[in-house]
Residue, then its C-alpha position, 0 to 999 in steps of 0.5 A: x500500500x502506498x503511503x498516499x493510499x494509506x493517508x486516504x484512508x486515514x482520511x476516509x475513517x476519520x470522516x466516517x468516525x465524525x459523521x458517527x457523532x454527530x449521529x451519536x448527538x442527534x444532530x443529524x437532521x439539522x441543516x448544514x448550515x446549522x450544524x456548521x453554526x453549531x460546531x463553530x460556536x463549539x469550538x469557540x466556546x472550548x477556548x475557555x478550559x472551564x468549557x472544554x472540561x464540561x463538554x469533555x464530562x459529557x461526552x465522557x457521560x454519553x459513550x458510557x450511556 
């Protein structure tokens, strides 16, 4: 396997994984846009290590559901 074919794949599998989640959270029948509104304001919001701690004890919370 050439090491371009392997990052594809890598690529591919991570996508595949991120698309889980957002599934896992329900958010799979918003419209894109939102859903990108949503992630945006996320990832803003985890700048503060507070947030980032909180968000990551739920997620923790949810795979273990």
């Amino acid at each position: 396997m050439t090491k371009r074919h392997e990052e594809r794949r890598a690529d591919a599998y991570r996508k595949i994984q991120l698309g889980g989640l957002v599934i896992k959270a329900g958010l799979a029948d918003l419209p894109s846009n939102v859903l990108l509104g949503l992630l945006i304001e996320g990832r803003e919001r985890t700048r503060d290590p507070n947030v980032f701690e909180q968000f990551a004890r739920r997620g923790d919370k949810e795979f273990k559901a």
